[in-house]
Backbone bond lengths (Angstrom), bond angles and torsions (degrees), N, CA, C in turn:
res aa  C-N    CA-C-N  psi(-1)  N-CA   C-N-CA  omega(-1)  CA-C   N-CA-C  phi
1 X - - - 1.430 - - 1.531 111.34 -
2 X 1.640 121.93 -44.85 1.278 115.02 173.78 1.640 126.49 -74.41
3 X 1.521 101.32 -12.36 1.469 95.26 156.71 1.248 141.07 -83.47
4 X 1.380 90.35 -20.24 1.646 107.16 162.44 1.285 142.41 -59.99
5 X 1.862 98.89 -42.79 1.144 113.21 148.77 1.907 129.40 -56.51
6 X 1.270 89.08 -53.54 1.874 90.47 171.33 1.736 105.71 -51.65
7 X 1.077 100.48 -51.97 1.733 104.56 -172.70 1.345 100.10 -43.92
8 X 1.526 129.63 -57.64 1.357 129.76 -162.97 1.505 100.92 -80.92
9 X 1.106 130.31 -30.11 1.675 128.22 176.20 1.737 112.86 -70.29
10 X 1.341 112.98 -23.61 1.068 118.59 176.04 1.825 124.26 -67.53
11 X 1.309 94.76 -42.16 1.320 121.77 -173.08 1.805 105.73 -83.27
12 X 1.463 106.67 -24.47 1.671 100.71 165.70 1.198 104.44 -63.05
13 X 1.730 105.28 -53.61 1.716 97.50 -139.79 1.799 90.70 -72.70
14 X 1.506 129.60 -23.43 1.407 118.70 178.50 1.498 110.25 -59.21
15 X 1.426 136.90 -30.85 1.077 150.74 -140.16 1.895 82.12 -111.02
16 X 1.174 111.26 -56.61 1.420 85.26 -179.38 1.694 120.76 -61.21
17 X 1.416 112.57 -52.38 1.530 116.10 150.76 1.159 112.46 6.16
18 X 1.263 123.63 -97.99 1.215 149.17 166.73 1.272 126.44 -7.04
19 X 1.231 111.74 -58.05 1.580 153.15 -179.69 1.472 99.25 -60.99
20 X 1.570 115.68 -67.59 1.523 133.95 -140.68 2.035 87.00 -80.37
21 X 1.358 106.24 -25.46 1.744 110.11 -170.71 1.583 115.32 -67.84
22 X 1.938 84.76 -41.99 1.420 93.79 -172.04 1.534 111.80 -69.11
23 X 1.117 124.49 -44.87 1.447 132.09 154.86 1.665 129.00 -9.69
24 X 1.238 87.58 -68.79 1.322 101.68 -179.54 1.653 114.96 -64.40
25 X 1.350 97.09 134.78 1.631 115.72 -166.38 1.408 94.48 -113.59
26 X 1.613 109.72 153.99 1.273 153.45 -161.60 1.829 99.25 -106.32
27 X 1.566 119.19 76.76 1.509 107.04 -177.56 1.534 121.60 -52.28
28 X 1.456 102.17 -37.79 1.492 102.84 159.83 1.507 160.58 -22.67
29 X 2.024 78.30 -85.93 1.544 91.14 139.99 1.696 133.51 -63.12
30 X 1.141 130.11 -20.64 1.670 125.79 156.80 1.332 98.38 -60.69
31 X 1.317 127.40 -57.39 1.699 116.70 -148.01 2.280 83.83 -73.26
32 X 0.824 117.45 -42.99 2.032 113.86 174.16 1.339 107.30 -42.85
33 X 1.219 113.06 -55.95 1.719 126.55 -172.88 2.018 104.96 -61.92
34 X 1.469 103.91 -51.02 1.238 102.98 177.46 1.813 109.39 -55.84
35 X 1.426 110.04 -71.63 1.293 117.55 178.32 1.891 113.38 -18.63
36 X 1.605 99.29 -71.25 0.874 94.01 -175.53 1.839 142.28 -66.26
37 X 1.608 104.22 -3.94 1.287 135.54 168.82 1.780 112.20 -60.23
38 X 1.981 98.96 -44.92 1.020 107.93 -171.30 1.493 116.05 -77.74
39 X 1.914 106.01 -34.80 1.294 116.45 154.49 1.528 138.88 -27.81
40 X 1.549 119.10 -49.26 1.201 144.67 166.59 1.238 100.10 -69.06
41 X 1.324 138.05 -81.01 1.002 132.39 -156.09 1.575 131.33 -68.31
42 X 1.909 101.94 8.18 1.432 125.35 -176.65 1.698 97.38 -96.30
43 X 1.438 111.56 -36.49 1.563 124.15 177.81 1.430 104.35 -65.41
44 X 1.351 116.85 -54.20 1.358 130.27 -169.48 1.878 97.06 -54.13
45 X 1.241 117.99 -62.02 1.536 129.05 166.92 1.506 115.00 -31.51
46 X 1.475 118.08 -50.91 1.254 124.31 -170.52 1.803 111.18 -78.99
47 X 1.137 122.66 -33.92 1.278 135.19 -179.95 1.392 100.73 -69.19
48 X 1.344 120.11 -36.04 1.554 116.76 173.10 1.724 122.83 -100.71
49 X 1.347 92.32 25.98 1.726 103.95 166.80 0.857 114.16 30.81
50 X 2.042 120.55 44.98 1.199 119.10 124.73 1.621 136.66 -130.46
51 X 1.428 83.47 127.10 1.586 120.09 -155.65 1.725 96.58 -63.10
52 X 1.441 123.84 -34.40 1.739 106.35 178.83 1.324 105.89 -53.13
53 X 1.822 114.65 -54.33 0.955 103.46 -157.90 1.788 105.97 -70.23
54 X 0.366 151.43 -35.55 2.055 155.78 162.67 1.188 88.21 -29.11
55 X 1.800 133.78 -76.07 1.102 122.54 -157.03 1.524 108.33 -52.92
56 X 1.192 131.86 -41.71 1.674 143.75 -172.91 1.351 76.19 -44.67
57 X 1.266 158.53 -112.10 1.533 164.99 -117.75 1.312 96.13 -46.93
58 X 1.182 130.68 -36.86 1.803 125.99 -142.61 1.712 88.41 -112.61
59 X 1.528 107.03 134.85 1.849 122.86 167.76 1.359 98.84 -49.94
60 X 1.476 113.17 141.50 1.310 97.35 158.49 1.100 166.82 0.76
61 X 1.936 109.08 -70.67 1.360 120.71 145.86 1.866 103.63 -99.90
62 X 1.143 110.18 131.84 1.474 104.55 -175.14 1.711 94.66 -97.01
63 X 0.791 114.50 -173.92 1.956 129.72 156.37 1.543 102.55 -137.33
64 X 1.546 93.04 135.03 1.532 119.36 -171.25 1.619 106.59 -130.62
65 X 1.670 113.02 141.06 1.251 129.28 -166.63 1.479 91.19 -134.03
66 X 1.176 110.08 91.48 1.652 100.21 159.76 1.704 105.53 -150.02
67 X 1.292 107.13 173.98 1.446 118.40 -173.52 1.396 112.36 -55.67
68 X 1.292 116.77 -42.11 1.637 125.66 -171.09 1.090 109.21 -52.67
69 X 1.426 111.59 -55.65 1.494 132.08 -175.09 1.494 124.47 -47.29
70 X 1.536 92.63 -31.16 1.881 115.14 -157.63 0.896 136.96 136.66
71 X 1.408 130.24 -130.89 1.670 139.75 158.62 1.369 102.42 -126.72
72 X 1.361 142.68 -0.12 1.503 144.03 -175.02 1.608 113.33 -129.89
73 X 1.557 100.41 137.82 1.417 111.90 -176.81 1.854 109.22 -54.35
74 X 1.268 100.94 138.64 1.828 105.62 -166.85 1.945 82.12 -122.35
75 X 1.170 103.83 145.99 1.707 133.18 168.78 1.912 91.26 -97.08
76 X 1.343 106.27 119.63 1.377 133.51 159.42 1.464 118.24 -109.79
77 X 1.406 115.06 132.53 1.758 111.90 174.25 1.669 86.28 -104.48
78 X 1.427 104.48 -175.66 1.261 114.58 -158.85 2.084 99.79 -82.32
79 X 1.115 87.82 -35.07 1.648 73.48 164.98 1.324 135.37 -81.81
80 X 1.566 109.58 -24.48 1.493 98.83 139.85 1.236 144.10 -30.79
81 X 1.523 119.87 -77.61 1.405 138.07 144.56 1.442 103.71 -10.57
82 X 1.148 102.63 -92.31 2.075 100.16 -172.24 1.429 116.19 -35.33
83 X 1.006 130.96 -66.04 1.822 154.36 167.98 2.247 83.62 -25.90
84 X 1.140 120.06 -58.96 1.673 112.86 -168.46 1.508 79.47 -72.73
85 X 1.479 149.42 -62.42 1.465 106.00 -125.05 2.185 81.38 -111.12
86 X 1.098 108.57 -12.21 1.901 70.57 156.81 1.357 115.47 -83.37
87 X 1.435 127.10 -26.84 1.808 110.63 171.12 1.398 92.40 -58.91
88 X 1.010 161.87 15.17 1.392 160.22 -154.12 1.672 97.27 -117.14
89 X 0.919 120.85 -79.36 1.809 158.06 160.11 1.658 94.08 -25.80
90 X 1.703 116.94 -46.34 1.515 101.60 -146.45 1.530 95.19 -93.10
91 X 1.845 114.07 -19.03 1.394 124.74 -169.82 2.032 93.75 -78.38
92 X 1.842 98.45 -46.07 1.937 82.41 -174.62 1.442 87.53 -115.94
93 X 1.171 107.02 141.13 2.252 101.49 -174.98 1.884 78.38 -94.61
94 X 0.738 104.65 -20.95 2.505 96.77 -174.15 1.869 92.70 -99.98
95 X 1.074 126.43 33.18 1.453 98.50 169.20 1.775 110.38 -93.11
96 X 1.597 102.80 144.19 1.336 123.68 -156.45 1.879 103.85 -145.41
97 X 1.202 112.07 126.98 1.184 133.68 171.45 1.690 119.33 -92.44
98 X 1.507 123.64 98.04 1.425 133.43 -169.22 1.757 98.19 -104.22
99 X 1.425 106.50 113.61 1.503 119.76 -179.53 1.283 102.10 -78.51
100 X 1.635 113.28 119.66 1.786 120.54 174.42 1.571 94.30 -109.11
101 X 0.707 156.48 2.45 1.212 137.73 165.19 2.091 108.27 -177.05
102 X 0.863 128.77 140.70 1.546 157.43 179.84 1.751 135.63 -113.68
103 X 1.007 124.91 123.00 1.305 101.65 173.38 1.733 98.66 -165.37
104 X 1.423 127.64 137.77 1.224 126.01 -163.40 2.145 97.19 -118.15
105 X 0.788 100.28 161.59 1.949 97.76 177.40 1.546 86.29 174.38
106 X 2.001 107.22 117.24 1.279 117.38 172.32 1.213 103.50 54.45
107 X 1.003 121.27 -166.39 1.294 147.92 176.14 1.773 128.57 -34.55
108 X 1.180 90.08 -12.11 1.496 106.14 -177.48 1.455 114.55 -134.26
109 X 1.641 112.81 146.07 1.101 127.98 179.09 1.840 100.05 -122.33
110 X 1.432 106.55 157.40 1.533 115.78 -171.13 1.167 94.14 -134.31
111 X 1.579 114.27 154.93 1.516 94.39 -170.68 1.632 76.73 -165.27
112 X 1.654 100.22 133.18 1.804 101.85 161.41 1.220 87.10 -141.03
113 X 1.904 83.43 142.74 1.767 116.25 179.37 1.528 116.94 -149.00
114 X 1.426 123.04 166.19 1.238 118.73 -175.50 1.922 110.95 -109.20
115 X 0.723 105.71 143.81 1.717 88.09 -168.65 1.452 99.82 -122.45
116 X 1.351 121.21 113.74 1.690 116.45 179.96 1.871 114.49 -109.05
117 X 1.145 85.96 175.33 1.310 82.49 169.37 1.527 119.08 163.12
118 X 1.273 156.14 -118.70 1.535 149.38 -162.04 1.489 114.54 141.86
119 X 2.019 84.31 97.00 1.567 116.04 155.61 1.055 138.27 -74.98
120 X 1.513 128.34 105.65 1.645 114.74 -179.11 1.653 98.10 58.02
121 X 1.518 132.05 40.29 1.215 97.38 144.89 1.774 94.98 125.47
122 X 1.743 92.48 -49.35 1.127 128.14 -172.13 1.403 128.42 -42.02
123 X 0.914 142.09 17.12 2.055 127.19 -159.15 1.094 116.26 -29.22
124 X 2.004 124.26 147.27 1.436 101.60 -171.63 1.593 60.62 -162.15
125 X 1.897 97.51 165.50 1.309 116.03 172.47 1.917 108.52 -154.40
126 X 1.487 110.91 143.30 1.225 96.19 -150.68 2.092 106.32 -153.26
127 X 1.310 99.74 74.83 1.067 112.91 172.59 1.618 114.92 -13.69
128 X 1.549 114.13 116.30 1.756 114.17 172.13 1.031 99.86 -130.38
129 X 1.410 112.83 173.53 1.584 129.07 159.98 1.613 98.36 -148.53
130 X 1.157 91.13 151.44 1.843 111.84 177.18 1.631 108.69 -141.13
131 X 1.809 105.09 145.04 1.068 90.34 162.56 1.686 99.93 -126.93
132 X 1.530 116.44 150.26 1.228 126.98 -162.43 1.729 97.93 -108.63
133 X 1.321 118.29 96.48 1.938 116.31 143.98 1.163 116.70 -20.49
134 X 1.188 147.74 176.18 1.295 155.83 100.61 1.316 126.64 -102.48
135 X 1.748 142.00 -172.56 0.892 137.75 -163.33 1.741 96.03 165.14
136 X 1.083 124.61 105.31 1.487 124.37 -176.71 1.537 110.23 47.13
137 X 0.775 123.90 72.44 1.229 123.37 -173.60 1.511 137.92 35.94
138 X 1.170 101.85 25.71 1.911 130.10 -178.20 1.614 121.63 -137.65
139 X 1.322 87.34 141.48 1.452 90.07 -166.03 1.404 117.30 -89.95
140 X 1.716 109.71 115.33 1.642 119.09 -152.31 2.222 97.76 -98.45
141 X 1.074 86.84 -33.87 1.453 83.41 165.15 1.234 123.07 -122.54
142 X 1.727 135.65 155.60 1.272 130.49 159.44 1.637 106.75 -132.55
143 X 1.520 118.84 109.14 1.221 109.42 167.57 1.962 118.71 -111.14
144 X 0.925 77.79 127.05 1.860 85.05 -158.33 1.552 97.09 -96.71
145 X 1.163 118.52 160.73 1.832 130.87 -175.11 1.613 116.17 -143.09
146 X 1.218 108.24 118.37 1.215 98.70 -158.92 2.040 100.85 -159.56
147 X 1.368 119.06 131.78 1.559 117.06 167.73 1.466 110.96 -76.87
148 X 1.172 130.17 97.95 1.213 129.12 165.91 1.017 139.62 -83.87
């Protein structure tokens, strides 16, 4: 009888084990999973040429690394930001961002895409990658890579 009992006490507390592991969450990995939700859904924003909602993604003052800018990180407020991507919109009225590959870890998301679209007439397509900071759930840096 008392092994029986141990036998069956044994098999709770493994079973709770078990239980208590699966439970337990990875804050990390949620805050990666979030990021990268927010990632997509900043592309998803941009493909539908609207720029408020994009700005909603970015801190206040964001910092931006891209070619246009220079070689040095530039502080953008959100009307900054907007002001580049409707001159953006008004130079290609079809420009579109196609995600080839994604991947979020901590604090950062990486992201390569092709971005097309038609200048004057023009069609052009133009391999990028970015990687996106975060910081409370906003994106505090954007450094983008790109041959221009």
């Amino acid at each position: 009888m008392i092994m029986k009992s141990l036998y069956r006490l044994s098999w709770v507390v493994a079973l709770t084990l078990v239980l208590g592991c699966a439970e337990k969450k990875n804050p990390q990995a949620e805050i990666a999973a979030q990021n990268l939700n927010s990632a997509k859904a900043l592309f998803a924003a941009f493909n539908q040429h609207d720029w408020n909602k994009m700005a909603d993604f970015y801190a206040k003052d964001a910092l931006f690394l891209d070619p246009a800018y220079g070689k040095t990180w530039v502080k953008k407020n959100h009307e900054e930001f907007m002001d580049n991507y409707k001159w953006m919109q008004k130079s290609a009225p079809d420009i579109k961002d196609e995600l080839t590959a994604i991947f979020a870890a901590d604090d950062k998301v990486s992201i390569q895409f092709t971005s097309t679209g038609t200048t004057e007439g023009q069609q052009w397509s133009i391999p990028i990658s970015t990687i996106l900071t975060f910081k409370d759930g906003k994106i505090i840096k954007d450094a983008t890579y790109y041959d221009k």
